[in-house]
C-alpha positions, 0 to 999 in steps of 0.5 A: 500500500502507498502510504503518506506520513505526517510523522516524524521519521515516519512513524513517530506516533507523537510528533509532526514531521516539520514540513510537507509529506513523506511518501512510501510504498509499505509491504504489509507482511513485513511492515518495510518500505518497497520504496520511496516516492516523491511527491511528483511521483506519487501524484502520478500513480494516482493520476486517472484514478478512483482513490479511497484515503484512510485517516486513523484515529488516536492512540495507533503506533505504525504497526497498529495503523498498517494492520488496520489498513490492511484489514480496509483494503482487503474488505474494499477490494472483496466488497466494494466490486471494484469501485476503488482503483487505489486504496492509499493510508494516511499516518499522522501523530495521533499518540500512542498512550491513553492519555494523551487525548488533549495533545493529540487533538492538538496535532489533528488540528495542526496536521489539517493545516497540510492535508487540506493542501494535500487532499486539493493537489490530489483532487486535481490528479485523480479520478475522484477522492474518497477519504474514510476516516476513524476516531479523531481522524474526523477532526483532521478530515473536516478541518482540512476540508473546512479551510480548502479553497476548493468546492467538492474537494472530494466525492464522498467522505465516509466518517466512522466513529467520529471523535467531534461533538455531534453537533459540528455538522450543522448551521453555525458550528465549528465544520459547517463550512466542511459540509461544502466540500464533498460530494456526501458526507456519511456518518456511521455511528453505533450507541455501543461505542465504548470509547465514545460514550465514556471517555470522550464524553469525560474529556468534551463534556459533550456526546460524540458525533460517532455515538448516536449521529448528529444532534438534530435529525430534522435538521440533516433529514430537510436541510443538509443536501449532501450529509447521510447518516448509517446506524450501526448499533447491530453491526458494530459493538466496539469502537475499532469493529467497522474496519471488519463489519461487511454491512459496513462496506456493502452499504458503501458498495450501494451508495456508489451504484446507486441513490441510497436514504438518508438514513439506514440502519445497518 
């Protein structure tokens, strides 16, 4: 898999790289590098391409992430029937430790900075871009797409999990404006997220947008266009279970071939 690392050295899981991107092709069964790409290069592997873009949560050393992407692109490639032509994963320091939750969501801010730069180079090469995301790679997602210049920066974004505060999607809240810049957006959540419902509801004071969906319901159903909700209370029962749920990846299947509702229940 093509990787790009906003890492220090790569995998450093606490620090930001201090500038730009590092691109590497990465053999999962070793967990090695094949090679290692420039920018120009790896923007012409992508060229004419359909793309799907995995952003990882908190707490994840390199090794965790790869086995998580793997576990993506091995589920893409049997249940999507080929809707991607390039399945490419995202590293940034999100923290290895269980309490570093307020410094990690620090550096998701920062690494949004440089991925709405990225994400808009790629849009410009590729076929189409399709970002999925888990955890607090929510926040690095809509906050890039808040700040890029570009409309419809990207197709669809498939938001799961998502460590924000259930209410940032809509009128006047912190990623309103991020609405604009996909296609979709689909938040899949599930009330049996463990993580959510305790710990991040200590450390915001707030429910999460991944535990029971966004805020107000009427409010997505007649206004926001473009924003689809999947609950997957039946499906997921613990924070990391989508990257392994089929109904999660046959729904992305439907909603690429064809109109889907607003909302589902998986």
């Amino acid at each position: 898999m093509l990787i790009i690392s906003s890492r220090k050295n790569f995998n450093d899981p606490d620090t930001l790289r201090q500038n730009g991107h590092k691109f590497k092709e990465i053999d999962f069964q070793t967990d090695l590098p094949i090679r290692d790409l420039k920018e120009d290069e790896f923007l012409e592997e992508i060229s004419g391409k359909n793309v799907l873009l995995l952003i990882h949560g908190y707490n994840n050393e390199q090794d965790e992430v790869y086995d998580a992407y793997e576990v993506i692109q091995d589920n893409i490639s049997t249940l999507t029937k080929n809707k991607f032509d390039l399945v490419i994963g995202y590293t940034w320091p999100g923290g290895n430790k269980g309490i570093e939750w307020y410094s990690s969501k620090r550096r998701a801010n920062s690494v949004a900075r440089r991925f709405r730069f990225l994400i808009s180079t790629m849009s410009q090469k590729a076929n189409n871009i399709d970002i999925m995301s888990h955890s607090l790679g929510a926040r690095v997602v809509l906050k890039a797409l808040k700040q890029a210049d570009d409309k419809k920066v990207i197709r669809n974004y498939y938001c799961m999990a998502a460590a924000v505060d259930n209410e940032v999607l809509e009128e006047n809240e912190e990623f309103h404006l991020s609405v604009g810049k996909a296609k979709k957006i689909i938040v899949f959540h599930s009330k049996n997220d463990e993580v959510l419902a305790i710990p991040y509801r200590i450390a915001e004071w707030d429910n999460a947008l991944g535990l029971y969906g966004p805020e107000d319901k009427a409010y997505i159903q007649k206004r926001a266009k473009t924003i689809y909700v999947a609950n997957c209370k039946k499906v997921v029962a613990r924070h990391g279970d989508y990257k392994r749920t089929s109904a999660v990846y046959k729904y992305i299947n439907r909603l690429l071939s064809k109109k889907v509702a607003k909302f589902v229940t998986l």
